[in-house]
N, C-alpha and C positions, 0 to 999 in steps of 0.2 A: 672414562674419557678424560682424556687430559684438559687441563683449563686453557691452555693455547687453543687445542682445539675445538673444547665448546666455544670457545671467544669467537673463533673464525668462524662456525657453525652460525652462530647468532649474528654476526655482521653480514655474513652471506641472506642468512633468511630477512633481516631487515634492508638490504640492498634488492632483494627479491620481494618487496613489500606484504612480508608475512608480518608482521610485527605483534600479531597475537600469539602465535607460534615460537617468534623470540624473545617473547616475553616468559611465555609460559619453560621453555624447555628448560631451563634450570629443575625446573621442580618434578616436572616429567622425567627426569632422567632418574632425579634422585629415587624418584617413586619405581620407577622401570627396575633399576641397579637394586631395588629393596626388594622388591616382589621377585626379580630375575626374570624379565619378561623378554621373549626374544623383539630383538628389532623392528620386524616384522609390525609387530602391536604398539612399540612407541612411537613408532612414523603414524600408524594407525592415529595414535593418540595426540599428536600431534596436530596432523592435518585437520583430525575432528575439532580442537580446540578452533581452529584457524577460519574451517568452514561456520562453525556456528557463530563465531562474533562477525564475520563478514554478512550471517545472515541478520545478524541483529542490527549491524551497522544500515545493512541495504533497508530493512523495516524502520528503523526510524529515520530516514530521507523519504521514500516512497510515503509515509505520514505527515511527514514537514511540507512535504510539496503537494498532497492532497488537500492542503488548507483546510480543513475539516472544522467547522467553526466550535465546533466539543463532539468530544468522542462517546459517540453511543453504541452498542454491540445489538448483534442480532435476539442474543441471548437474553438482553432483558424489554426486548419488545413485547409486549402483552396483549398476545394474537387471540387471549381470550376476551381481549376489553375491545375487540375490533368484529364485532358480529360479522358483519358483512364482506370480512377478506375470509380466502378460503384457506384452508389449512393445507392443505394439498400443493398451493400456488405456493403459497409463502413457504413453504419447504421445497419445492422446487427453485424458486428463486436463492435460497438458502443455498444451493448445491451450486452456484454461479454459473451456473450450464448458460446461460442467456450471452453468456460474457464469451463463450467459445464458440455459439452461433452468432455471435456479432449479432444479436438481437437489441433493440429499444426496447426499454422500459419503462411508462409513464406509470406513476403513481398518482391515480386520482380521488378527491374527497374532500368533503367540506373542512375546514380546519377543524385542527385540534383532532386529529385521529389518526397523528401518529406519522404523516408519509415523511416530513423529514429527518425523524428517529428511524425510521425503515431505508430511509436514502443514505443516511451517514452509516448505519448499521449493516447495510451490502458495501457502501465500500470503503469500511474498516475491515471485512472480512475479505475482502477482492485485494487489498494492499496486503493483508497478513498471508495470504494465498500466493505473495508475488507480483502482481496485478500492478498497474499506477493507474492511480485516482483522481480526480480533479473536480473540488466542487466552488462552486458558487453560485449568488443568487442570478435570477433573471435581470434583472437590476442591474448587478455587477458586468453581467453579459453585455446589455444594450448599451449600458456606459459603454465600454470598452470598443463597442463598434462604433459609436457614432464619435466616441474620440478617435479611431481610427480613418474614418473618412474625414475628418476635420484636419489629419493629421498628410490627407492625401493618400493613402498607404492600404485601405479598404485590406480589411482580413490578415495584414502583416503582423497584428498582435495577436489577434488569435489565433496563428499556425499550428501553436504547442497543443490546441485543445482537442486539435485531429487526431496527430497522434497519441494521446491518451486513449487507452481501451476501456477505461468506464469513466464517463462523464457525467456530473451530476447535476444539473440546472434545479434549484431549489425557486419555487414561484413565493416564498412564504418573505412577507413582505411587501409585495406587490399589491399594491391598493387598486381598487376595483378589477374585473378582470379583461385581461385580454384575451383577443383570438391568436391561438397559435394553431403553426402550419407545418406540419413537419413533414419536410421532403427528403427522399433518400437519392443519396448520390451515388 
């Protein structure tokens, strides 16, 4: 390929906002032009380079905007230090099926046994799945509403938390407890 022409090639795909792609094709080519691979499999090669940092791109936004206050995975939860959750449940939950039946999830238990290592830990996995996540504490919630209503504007801040498909209200924090009511809409 001529260099006028890859030049146009790469101005086109970064005016088409590939710019993994025009970054990479220089060397794709060369690799393609060495191996002699048909075209066919350098577009191939291409578009995959393209697709997988768009997926790496989309994975760290979807983690920036889950606020996740540290990252804990499912994998090192210790469902054998937790007698009383079922192994059955926790690997069901594990398979994020709750999340396509738009199911609730409360994780209940005395402190110290893990529920929000297991909260952050479905939804670092629900974010790596595609998913957006959104946590924060109870705390941060009632803040947020009753500056809401101070503000005049009653549920105008927390519109975004609707549309999130897994939302994470962590209670850990909250001094004594409260009664919660959870209504479905």
């Amino acid at each position: 390929m001529s260099t006028l022409i890859q030049e146009r090639v790469i101005e086109t795909l970064r005016k088409l906002k590939l710019d993994t792609a025009a970054e990479a094709l220089p060397a794709l080519l060369a690799d393609a032009t060495r191996r002699a691979l048909p075209l066919v499999e350098l577009m191939d090669l291409v578009m995959g380079q393209e697709l997988a940092a768009r997926s790496e791109r989309g994975l760290i936004a979807r983690m920036k905007l889950a606020h996740f206050p540290t990252l804990k995975s499912l994998d090192t939860f210790d469902v054998e230090e937790q007698p009383s959750l079922d192994r059955r449940l926790f690997n069901d939950l594990a398979t994020m099926g709750f999340l396509g039946r738009q199911e609730c999830v409360a994780l209940l238990g005395p402190p110290g046994v893990g529920k929000t290592h297991l909260a952050i830990g479905l939804g670092v996995k629900a974010v790596e799945l595609g998913y957006r996540a959104y946590f924060l504490s109870a705390q941060d919630l009632l803040h947020a509403i009753q500056s809401a209503r101070m503000d005049g504007i009653p549920g105008h801040k927390q519109r975004h938390l609707t549309a999130v498909p897994l939302l994470i209200i962590d209670l850990c924090g909250v001094v004594g407890y409260v009664e919660l009511t959870a209504i479905r809409l």
